[in-house]
C-alpha positions in Angstrom: 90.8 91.5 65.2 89.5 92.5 68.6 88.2 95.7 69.6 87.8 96.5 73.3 85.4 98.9 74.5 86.4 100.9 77.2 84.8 104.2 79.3 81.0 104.0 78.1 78.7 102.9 80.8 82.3 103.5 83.7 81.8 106.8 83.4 78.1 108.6 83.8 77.7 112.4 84.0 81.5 112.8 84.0 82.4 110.8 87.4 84.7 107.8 86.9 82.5 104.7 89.4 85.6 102.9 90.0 89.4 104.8 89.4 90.9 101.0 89.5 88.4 100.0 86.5 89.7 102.8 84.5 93.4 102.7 85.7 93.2 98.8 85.0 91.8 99.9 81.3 92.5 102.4 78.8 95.3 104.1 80.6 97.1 100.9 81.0 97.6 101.0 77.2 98.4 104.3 77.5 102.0 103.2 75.7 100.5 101.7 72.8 98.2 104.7 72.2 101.0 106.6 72.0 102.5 104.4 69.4 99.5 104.0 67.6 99.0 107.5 67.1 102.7 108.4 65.9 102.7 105.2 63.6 99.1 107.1 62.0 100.4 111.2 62.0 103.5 111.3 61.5 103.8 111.3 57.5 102.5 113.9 55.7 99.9 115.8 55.5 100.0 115.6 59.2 103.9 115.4 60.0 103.4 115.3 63.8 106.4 113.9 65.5 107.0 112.3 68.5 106.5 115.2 70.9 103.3 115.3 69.6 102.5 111.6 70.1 103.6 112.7 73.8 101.3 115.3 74.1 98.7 112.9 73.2 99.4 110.5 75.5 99.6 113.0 78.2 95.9 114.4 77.8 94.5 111.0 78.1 94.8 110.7 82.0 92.2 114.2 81.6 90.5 112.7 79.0 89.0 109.6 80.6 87.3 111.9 83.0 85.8 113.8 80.4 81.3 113.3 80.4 80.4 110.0 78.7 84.1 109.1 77.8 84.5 106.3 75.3 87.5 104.6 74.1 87.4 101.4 71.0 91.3 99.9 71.2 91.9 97.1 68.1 94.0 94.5 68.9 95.8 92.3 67.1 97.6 89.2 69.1 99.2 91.0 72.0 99.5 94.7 69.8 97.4 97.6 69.3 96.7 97.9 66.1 93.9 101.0 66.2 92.1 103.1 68.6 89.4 105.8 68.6 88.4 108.1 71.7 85.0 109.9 72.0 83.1 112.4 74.8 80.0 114.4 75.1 81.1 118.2 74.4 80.1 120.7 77.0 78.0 123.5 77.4 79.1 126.1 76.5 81.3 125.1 73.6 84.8 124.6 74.0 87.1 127.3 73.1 90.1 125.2 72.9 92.4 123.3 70.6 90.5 123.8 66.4 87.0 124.5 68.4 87.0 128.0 67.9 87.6 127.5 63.6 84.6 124.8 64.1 82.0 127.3 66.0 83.0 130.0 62.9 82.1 127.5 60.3 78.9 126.9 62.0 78.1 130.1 63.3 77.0 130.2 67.2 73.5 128.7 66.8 74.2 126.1 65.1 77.5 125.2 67.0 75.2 125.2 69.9 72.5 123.3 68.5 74.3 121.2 66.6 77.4 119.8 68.9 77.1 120.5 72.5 75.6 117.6 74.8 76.7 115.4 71.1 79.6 113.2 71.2 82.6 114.5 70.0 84.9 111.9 68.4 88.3 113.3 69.5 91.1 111.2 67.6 90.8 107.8 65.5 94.1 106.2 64.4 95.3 103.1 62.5 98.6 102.0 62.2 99.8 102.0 58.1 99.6 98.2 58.1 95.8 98.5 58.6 94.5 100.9 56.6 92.2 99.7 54.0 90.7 97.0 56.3 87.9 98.3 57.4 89.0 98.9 60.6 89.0 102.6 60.8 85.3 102.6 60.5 84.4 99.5 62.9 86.3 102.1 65.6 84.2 105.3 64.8 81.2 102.8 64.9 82.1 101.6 68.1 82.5 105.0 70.0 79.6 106.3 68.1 76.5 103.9 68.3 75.9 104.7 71.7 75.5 108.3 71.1 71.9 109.8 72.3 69.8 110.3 69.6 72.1 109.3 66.9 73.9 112.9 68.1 78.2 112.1 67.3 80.3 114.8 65.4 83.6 115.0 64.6 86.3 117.7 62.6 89.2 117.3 60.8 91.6 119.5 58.5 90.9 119.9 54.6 95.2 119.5 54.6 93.8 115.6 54.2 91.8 115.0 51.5 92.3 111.3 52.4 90.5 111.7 55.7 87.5 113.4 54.4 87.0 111.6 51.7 87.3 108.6 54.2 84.3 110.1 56.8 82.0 110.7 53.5 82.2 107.5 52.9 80.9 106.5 56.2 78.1 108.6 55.7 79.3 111.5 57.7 77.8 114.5 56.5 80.1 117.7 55.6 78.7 120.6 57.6 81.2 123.3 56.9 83.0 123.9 53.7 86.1 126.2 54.1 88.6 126.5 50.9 90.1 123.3 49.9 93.0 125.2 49.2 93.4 126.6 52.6 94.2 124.7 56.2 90.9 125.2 57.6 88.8 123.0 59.6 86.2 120.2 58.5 82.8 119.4 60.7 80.8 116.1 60.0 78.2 115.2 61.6 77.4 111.4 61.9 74.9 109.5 59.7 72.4 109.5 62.9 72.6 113.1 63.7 69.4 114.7 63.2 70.6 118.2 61.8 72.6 116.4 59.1 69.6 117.3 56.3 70.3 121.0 57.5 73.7 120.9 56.5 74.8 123.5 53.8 75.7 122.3 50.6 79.0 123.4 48.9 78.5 125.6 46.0 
């Protein structure tokens, strides 16, 4: 299995060096990516569809311009097994997309504190065939290492027990707790960050 780094040191402060580097990179898988990602959401509990999958794949040519973009792809042969896409959030936090539920977990301070200037991982997806491998963590650990200061974060839904359960394991810690009986939104922050002692426990 080969993973290919793309984005970290092309892109500094948010300004692509070279369009045909990136052009010539991560958006020229920008087919497989999509695949990738409907092969990983669409059975349950996340049930996303192709549409979705579309969506996806239609953010990406914004996304590579985001500050400090960073993409791992695994590949398998000639096929795209796995990918995982990271930036650094902004100042002042996002109020897009599940940010606003992660800034009311958190609370303002912290969110500030806490996540913007870290980097934010923004999707990481396996296809069925390699899940239990190992892989899923070798791509958060590539688009994460780099991070200053050990600062990387990340949220996802309690709707999949499997996915948090997966992230503990990696030594992300939990930094919200909403009802696991509800839909609401889950922030980790990576085994590097330096808040993650300050983390709230669950009761």
């Amino acid at each position: 299995m080969d993973i290919r780094i793309f984005g970290d040191g092309i892109f500094r402060d948010g300004i692509p060096e070279d369009d045909d580097v990136k052009d010539d990179g991560l958006l020229a898988h920008a087919s497989a990516l999509r695949s990738v990602y409907a092969d990983a959401f669409c059975a349950p509990p996340w049930n996303e569809g192709a549409e979705r999958a579309a969506e996806f794949a239609g953010r990406l040519t914004g996304n590579v311009r985001r500050p400090a973009f960073t993409a791992a792809l695994a590949v398998e042969g000639r096929e795209v097994v796995g990918f995982a896409t990271a930036w650094t959030t902004l100042t002042p936090f996002p109020t897009d997309r599940c940010h606003p539920q992660a800034e009311a977990g958190l609370g303002p301070r912290r969110t500030a504190e806490w996540l913007c200037g870290a980097r934010e991982v923004d999707e990481l997806a396996v296809r069925p065939v390699a899940r239990g491998t190992g892989l899923a963590g070798d791509l958060l650990t590539a688009v994460t290492e780099s991070a200053p200061g050990g600062r990387s974060w990340l949220l996802t839904s309690v709707r999949s027990p499997r996915a948090v359960s997966f992230y503990r394991r990696q030594n992300w810690s939990q930094a919200t707790h909403p009802s696991p009986d509800g839909h609401g939104i889950v922030v980790f922050l990576g085994p590097r960050h330096p808040a993650r002692a300050l983390v709230p426990q669950p009761l």
